[in-house]
TITOR-266427 format. One line per field, with one value per residue (C-alpha): residue number from 1; x, z, y; residue in one letter. Coordinates in steps of 0.2 Angstrom, whole numbers, plus 5000, padded with zeros to 4 digits. Layout:
i	NUM:...
x	X:...
z	Z:...
y	Y:...
aa	A:...
***
This chain:
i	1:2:3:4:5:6:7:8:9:10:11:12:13:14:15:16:17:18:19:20:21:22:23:24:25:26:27:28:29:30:31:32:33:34:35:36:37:38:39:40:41:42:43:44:45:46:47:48:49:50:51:52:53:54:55:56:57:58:59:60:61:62:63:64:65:66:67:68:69:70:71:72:73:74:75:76:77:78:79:80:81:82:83:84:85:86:87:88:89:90:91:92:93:94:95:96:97:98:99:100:101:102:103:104:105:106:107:108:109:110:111:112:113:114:115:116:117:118:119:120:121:122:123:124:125:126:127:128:129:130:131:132:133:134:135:136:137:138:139:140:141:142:143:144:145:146:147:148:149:150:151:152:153:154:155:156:157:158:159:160:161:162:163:164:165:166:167:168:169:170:171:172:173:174:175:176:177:178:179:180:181:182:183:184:185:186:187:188:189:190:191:192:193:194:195:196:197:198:199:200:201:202:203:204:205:206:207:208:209:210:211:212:213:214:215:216:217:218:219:220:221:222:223:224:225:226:227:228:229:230:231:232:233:234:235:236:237:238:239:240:241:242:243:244:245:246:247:248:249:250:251:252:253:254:255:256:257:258:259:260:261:262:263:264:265:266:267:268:269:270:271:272:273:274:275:276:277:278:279:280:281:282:283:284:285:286:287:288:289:290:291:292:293:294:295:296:297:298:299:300:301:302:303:304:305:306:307:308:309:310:311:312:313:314:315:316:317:318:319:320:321:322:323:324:325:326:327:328:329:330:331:332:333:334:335:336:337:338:339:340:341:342:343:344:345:346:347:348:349:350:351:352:353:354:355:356:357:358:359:360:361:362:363:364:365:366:367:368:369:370:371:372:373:374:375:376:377:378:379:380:381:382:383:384:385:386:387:388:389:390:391:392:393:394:395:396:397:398:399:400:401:402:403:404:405:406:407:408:409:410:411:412:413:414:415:416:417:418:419:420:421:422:423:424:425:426:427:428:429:430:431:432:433:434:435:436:437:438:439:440:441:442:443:444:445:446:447:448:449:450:451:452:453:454:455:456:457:458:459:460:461:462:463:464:465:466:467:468:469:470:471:472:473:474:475:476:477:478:479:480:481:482:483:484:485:486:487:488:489:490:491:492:493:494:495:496:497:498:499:500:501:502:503:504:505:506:507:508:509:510:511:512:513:514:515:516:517:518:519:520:521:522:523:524
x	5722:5722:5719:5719:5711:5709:5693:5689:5678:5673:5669:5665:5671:5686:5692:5701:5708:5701:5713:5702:5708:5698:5705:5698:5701:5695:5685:5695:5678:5660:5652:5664:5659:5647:5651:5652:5657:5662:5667:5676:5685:5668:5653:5636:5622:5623:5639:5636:5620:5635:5636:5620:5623:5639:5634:5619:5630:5645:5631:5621:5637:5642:5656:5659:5657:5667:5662:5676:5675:5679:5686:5684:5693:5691:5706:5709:5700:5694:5687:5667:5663:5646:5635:5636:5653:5661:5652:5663:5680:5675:5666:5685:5692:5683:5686:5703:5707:5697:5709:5693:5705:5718:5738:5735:5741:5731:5726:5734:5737:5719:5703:5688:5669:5652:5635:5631:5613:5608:5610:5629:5625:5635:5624:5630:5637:5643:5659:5666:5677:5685:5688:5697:5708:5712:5717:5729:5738:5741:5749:5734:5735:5720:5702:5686:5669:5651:5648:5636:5652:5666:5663:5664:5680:5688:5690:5707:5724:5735:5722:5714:5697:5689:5668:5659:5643:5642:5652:5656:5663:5676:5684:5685:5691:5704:5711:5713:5723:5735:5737:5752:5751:5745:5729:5724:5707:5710:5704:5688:5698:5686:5694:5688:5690:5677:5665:5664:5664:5649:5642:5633:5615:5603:5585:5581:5585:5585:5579:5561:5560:5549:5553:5561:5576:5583:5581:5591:5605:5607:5608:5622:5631:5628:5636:5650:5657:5649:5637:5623:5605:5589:5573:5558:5543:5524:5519:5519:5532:5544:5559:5556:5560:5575:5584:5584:5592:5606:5617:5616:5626:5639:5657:5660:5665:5686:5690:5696:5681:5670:5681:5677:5659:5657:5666:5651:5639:5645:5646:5629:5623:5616:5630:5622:5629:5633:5648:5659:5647:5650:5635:5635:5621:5604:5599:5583:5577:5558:5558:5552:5570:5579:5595:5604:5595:5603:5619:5621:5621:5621:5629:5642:5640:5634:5634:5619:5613:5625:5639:5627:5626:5644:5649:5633:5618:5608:5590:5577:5561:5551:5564:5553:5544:5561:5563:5574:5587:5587:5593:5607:5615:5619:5631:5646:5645:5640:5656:5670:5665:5663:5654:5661:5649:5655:5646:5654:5664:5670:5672:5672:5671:5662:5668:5651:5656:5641:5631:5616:5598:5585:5566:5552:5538:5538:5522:5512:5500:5512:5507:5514:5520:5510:5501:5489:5484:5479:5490:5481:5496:5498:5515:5518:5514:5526:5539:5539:5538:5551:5562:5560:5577:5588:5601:5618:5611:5604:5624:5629:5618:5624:5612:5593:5584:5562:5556:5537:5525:5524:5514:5502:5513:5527:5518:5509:5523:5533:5523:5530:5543:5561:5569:5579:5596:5602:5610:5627:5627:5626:5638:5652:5652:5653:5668:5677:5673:5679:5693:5698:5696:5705:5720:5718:5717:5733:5739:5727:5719:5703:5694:5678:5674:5664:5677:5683:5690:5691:5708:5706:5691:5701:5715:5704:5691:5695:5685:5686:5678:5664:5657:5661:5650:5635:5638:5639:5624:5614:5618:5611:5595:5589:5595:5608:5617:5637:5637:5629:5647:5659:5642:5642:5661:5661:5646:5652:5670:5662:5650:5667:5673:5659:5662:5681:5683:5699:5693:5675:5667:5651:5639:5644:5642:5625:5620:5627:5616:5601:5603:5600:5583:5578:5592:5582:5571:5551:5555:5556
z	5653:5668:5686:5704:5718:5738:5745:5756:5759:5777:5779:5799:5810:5802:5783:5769:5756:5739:5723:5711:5695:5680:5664:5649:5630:5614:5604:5593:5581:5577:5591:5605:5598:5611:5628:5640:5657:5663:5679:5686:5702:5708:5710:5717:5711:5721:5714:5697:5697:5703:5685:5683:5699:5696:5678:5683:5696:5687:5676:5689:5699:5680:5675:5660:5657:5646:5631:5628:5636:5653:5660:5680:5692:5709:5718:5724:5711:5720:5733:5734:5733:5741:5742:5738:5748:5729:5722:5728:5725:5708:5701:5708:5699:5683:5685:5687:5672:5663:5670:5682:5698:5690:5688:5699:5692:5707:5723:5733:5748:5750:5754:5751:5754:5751:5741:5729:5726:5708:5711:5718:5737:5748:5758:5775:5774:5788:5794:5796:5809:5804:5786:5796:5806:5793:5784:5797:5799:5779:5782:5772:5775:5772:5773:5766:5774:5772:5784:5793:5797:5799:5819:5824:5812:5818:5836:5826:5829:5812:5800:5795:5792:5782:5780:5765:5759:5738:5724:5720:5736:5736:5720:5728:5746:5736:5727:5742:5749:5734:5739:5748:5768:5776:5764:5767:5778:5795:5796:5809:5826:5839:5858:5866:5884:5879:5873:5886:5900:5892:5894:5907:5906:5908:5910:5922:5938:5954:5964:5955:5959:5975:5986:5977:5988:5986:5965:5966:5976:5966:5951:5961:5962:5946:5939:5950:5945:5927:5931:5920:5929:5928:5937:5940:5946:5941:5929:5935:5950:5940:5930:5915:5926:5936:5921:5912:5926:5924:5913:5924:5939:5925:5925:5913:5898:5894:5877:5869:5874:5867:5852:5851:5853:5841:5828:5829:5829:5813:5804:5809:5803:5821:5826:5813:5818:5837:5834:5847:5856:5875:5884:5885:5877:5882:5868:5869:5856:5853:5856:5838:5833:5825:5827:5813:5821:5840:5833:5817:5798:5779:5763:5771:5789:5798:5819:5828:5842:5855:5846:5847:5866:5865:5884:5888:5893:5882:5891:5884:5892:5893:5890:5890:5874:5864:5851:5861:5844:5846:5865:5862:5849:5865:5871:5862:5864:5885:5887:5872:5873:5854:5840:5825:5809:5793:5777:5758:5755:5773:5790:5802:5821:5829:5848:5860:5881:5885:5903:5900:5911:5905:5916:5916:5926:5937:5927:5912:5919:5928:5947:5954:5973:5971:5989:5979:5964:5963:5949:5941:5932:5936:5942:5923:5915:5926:5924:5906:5905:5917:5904:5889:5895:5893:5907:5898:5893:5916:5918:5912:5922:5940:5947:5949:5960:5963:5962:5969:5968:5976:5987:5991:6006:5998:5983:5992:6004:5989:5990:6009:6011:6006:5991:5992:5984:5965:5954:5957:5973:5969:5953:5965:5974:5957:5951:5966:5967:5949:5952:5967:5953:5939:5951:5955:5938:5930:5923:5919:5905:5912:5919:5929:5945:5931:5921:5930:5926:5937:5941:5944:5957:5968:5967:5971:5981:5994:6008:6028:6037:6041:6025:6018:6028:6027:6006:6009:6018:6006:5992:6004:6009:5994:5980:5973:5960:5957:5941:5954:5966:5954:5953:5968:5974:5960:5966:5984:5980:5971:5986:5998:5984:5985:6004:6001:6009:6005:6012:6009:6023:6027:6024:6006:6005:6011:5999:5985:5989:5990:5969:5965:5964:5949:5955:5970:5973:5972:5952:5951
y	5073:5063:5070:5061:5066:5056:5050:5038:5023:5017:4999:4994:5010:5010:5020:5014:5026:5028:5034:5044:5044:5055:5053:5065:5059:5063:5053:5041:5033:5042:5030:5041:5055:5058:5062:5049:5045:5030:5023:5007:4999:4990:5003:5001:5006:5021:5027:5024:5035:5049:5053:5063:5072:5076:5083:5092:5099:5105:5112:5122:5129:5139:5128:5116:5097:5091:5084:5071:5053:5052:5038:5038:5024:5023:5011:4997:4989:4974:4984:4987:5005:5011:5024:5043:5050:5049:5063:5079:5070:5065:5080:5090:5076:5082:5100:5096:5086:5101:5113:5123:5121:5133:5124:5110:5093:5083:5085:5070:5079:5085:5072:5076:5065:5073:5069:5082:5088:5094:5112:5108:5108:5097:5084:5075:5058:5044:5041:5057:5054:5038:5047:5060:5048:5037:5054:5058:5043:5042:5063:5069:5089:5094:5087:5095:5089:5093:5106:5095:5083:5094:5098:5077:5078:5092:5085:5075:5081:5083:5086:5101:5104:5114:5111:5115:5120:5117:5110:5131:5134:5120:5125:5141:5135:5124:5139:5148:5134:5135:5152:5163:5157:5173:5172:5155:5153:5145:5127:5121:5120:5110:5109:5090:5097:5109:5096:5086:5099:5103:5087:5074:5085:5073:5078:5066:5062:5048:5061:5060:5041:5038:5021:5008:5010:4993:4993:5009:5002:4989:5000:5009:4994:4987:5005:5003:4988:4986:4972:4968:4970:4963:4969:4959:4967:4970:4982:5002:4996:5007:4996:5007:5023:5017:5009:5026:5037:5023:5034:5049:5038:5031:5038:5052:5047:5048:5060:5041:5032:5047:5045:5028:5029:5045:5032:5020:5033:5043:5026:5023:5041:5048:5062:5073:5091:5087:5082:5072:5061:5066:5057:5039:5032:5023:5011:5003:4994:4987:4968:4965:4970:4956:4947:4958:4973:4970:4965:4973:4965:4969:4965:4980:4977:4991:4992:4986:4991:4982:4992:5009:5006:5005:5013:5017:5006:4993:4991:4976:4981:4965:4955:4935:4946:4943:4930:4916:4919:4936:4936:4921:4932:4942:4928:4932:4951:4948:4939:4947:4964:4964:4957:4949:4948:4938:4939:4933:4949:4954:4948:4964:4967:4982:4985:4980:4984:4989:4989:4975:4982:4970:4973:4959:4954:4940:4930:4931:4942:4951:4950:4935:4939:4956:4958:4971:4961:4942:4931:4918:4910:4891:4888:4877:4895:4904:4892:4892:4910:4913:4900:4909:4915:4904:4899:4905:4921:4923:4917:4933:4943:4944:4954:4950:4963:4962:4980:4979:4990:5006:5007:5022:5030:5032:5040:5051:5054:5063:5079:5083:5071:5078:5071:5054:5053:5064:5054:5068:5058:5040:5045:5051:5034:5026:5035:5034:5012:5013:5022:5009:4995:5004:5002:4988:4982:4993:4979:4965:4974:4975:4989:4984:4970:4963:4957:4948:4930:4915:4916:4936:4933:4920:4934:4950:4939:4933:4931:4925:4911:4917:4924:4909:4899:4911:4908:4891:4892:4904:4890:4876:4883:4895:4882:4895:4886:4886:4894:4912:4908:4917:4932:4933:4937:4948:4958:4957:4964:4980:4982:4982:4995:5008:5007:5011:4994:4982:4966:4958:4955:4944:4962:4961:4942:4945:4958:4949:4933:4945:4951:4931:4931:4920:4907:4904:4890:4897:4900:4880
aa	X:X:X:X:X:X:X:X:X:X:X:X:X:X:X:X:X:X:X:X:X:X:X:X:X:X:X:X:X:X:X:X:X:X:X:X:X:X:X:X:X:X:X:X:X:X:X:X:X:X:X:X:X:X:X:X:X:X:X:X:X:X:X:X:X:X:X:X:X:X:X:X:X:X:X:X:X:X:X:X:X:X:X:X:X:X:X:X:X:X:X:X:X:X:X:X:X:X:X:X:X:X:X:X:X:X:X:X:X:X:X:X:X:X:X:X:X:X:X:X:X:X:X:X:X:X:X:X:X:X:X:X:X:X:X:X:X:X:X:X:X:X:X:X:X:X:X:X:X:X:X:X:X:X:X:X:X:X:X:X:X:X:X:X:X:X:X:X:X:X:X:X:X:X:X:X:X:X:X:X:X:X:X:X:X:X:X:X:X:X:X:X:X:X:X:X:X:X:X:X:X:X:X:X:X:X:X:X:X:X:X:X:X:X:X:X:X:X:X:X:X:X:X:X:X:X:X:X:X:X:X:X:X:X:X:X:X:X:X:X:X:X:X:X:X:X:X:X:X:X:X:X:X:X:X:X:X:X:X:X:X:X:X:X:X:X:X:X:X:X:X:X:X:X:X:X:X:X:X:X:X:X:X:X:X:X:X:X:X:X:X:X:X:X:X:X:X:X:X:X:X:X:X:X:X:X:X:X:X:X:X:X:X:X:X:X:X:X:X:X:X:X:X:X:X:X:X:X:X:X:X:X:X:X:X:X:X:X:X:X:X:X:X:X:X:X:X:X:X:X:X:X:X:X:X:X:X:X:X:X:X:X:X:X:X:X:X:X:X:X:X:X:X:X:X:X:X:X:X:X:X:X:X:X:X:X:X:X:X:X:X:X:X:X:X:X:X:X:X:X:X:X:X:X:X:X:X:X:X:X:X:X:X:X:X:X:X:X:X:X:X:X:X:X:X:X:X:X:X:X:X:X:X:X:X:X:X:X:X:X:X:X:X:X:X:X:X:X:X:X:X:X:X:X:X:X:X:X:X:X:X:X:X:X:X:X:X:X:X:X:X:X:X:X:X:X:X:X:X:X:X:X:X:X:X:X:X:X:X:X:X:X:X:X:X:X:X:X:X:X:X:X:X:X:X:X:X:X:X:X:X:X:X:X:X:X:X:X:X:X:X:X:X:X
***
């Protein structure tokens, strides 16, 4: 007897479909005459070890495994299959064909994914959301999920979700479905708006960070027009702190953009039972990680950490203590917004628009310009510190802000002084600068200052006499090269925009020319 049911496969953040076909026949010589289970349409290793699961399974939930040989095929055919999401379909598939799932001749318009434990429990898997999309746009009615799963899937429109617990419950859940209407259960129903109402609260705050007054502005503009940041100080000045309030001054994330980032997240196994991921997220990786680590890799690829940081912010704390290969696989994701990875079976692309905040010292021993501490370093050893970082990869950074020690006033001051700034503050003046610039940019398909082409800045940028001459003269006199002009009218036009300004006037020049610190002179 042959008997189909759906599942599906994910490969990058997006899913394919997967026919499940499970044919039972008698044994025709002596050598069939035991029972065996075979199955094609490329497995792994991890799907053909599904076969013990799945017995010991059936087994343990009280139902029968048949004894003829069974014949199981999972299509396309030339499609790898991986992992362990084939269990529950297939072991449905078996009961099917064995007539368990009462007068059903398949179930094509039910998908199902799940790992099965020995005793029949139904264990997590990635992907959940992208299974469910992809199960909506093929007009899949129904869609059973592990019950750790079902609350990220149930955020999609046109498919109902219904999560499950063990391999007993499904058959019971799928009879139910087959079932007059008024006794059929009602499927997981999860609203967005409510999700990410609830969202946006962050344990940390810029109200806790004394002084630094200038590294916080420049945070504030960095998040309003989606610059990347890099802050140069001593050690203890407070880099590390300040680039961790940076989310809590981001926009809020849209319903399609937390859609988008859940994708990645699910694929990569980290929603767990949170579902929609409504926060936008703060990556920051150790700088041991490798290249395939940062940017993603396998013989299947999976999302690195550029992609994980996807809307959110990717901080690299010591950033001269990377691998100089490590940080030029940055390049391509700095400038495209996304990451393409090729190997020998698939070439896939995983979205990576991310906010770069990158924190090093200003010398080896980290005290260079400190009026506190006394740097040793020779100015070679600087040099060649500072040029671990290579110039394309500093291109793509347009601001560089010095954060210097705090100094004891300020520290001691925190106990009576009042409060400075809350990141609810700074975050209003974000979202209104971005909301100037999303106008702006209606039709360009673009969405931030920072993205800005060359022929975009000399539309959006332009500027009167006399701030150009005081940029003139700030290229003159502190060495600024040509590559930090383009930087700096992009920095200047979202200064103008958190000031509700329409025209950039010589205050924003200046500013601007102030967050080009490692283009100056002294660093040569």
């Amino acid at each position: 007897m042959l008997f189909r049911t759906q599942s599906a496969a994910v490969y990058g953040i997006d899913a394919d479909l997967v026919d499940i076909e499970v044919d039972l026949s008698p044994a025709r010589t002596e050598s069939d005459s035991q029972p065996s289970v075979t199955i094609v349409g490329l497995p792994d290793a991890a799907v053909r070890e599904s076969r013990e699961r799945i017995r010991a399974a059936i087994a343990n939930c009280a139902f029968f495994f048949p004894l003829q040989k069974t014949t199981i095929n999972l299509a396309p055919a030339d499609v790898r299959k991986e992992g362990a999401s084939f269990d529950l379909p297939i072991a449905l598939g078996i009961l099917g064909a064995n007539g368990d799932l009462g007068a059903a001749e398949d179930l094509t318009d039910t998908l199902s994914v799940g790992e099965l434990s020995l005793d029949g429990r139904v264990r997590p898997v990635r992907g959940a959301l992208s299974i469910a999309i992809r199960a909506r746009e093929a007009g899949i009615k129904y869609l059973l999920l592990p019950e750790q799963n079902a609350k990220e899937a149930a955020v999609v429109k046109g498919v109902e979700v219904f999560p499950v617990t063990d391999l007993r419950g499904a058959v019971e859940l799928l009879g139910a479905l087959s079932s007059a209407p008024e006794r059929r259960p009602t499927p997981l129903h999860i609203e967005p708006s409510e999700v990410l109402s609830g969202a946006d609260h962050y344990y940390v705050d810029f109200r806790e960070v004394r002084g630094q007054l200038a590294a916080k502005r420049a945070l504030e503009v960095a998040s309003g027009g989606g610059h990347n940041i890099l802050l140069i100080g001593p050690p203890g000045s407070g880099k590390t702190m300040l680039a961790k309030r940076l989310p809590t001054i981001l926009p809020p994330l849209e319903f399609e953009a937390a859609l988008e980032l859940t994708k990645i997240h699910s694929v990569a196994g980290l929603t767990g039972r949170a579902g929609l991921v409504s926060e936008r997220p703060f990556r920051s990786p150790h700088h041991t990680i490798s290249d395939a680590g940062l940017i993603g890799g396998g013989a299947i690829p999976r999302p690195g950490e550029v992609s994980l940081a996807h809307h959110g912010v990717l901080f690299l704390d010591e950033l001269p203590e990377f691998d100089r290969s490590v940080l030029e696989v940055l390049r391509q994701p700095l400038e495209d917004q996304q990451v393409t990875i090729s190997r020998a079976a698939m070439t896939l692309t995983f979205p990576a628009s991310f906010m770069l905040a990158a924190a090093m010292n200003p010398c080896p021993c980290g005290h260079w310009n400190n009026p506190i501490h006394e740097c040793r370093c020779t100015p070679l050893q600087i040099q060649r510190y500072v040029g671990r970082i290579s110039g394309p990869l500093l291109d793509r950074i347009d601001i560089h802000i010095d954060v210097p020690a705090v100094r004891f006033k300020e520290l001691r001051g925190s106990i009576a002084a009042p409060a400075g700034e809350s990141s609810a503050v700074i975050r209003a003046r974000v979202i209104a600068a971005r909301a100037r610039q999303q106008v702006r940019f209606e039709k360009e398909g673009i969405f931030s200052n920072a993205q800005m082409s060359a022929r975009q800045i000399r539309k959006h940028c332009s500027i009167d006499s006399e701030s150009e001459r005081l940029l003139e003269s700030a290229m003159t006199r502190q060495g600024l090269s040509a590559r930090a002009y383009d930087r700096i009218l992009k920095v200047s036009r979202t200064i103008a925009d958190l000031e509700g300004s329409d025209e950039i006037d010589g205050r924003h020049v200046a500013e601007a020319v102030s967050y080009r610190s490692l283009d100056r002179t002294y660093w040569t």
